[in-house]
N, C-alpha and C positions, 0 to 999 in steps of 0.2 A: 504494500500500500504506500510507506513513506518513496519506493521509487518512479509511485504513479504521480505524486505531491510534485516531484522532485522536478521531474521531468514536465509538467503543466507551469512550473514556476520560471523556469527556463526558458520556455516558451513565452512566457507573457513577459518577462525581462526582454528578449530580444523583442517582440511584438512590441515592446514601449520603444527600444531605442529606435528600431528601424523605423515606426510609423511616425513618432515626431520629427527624423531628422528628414527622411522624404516630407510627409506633410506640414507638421507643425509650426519646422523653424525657416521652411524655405525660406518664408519672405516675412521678411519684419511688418508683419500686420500691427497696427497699432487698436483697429476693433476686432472683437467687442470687449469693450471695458469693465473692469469690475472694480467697484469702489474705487472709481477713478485710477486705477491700477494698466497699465496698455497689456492689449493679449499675451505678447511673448514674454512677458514677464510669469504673470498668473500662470502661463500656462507654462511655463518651465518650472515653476514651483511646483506647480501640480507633478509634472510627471517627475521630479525629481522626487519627493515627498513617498510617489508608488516606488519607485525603483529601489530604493530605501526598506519601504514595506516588506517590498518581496525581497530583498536581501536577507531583510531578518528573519524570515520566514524561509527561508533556504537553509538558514544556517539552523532553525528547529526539526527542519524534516530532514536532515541530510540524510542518504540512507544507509555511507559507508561507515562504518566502525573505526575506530584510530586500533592501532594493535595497542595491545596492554603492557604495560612497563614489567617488566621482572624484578 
């Protein structure tokens, strides 16, 4: 199970990178604005904030074992 976790996480880390740097960051949109904030801002926060998530969540499911110290 944790290498089905493992493996969907993966997947949506690169799904974030790849889909903001083709879509997101092409072009310096400045709408639509949020609390006066321009989009590529927000919205780099935003996916920076997921990538983050799913890191931490990578590093809970991981599914390989470290060997044990003797």
């Amino acid at each position: 199970m944790k290498y089905k976790i493992w493996k969907a996480i993966i997947f949506a880390v690169l799904a974030l990178v790849i889909g903001s740097y083709l879509l997101v960051f092409k072009e310096n949109k400045l709408t639509p604005e949020l609390w006066n904030i321009p989009f590529i801002f927000w919205s780099g926060f935003l996916i920076t904030v997921l990538v983050v998530a799913l890191t931490f969540l990578g590093s809970v499911f991981f599914p390989f074992d470290e060997p044990k110290k003797q």
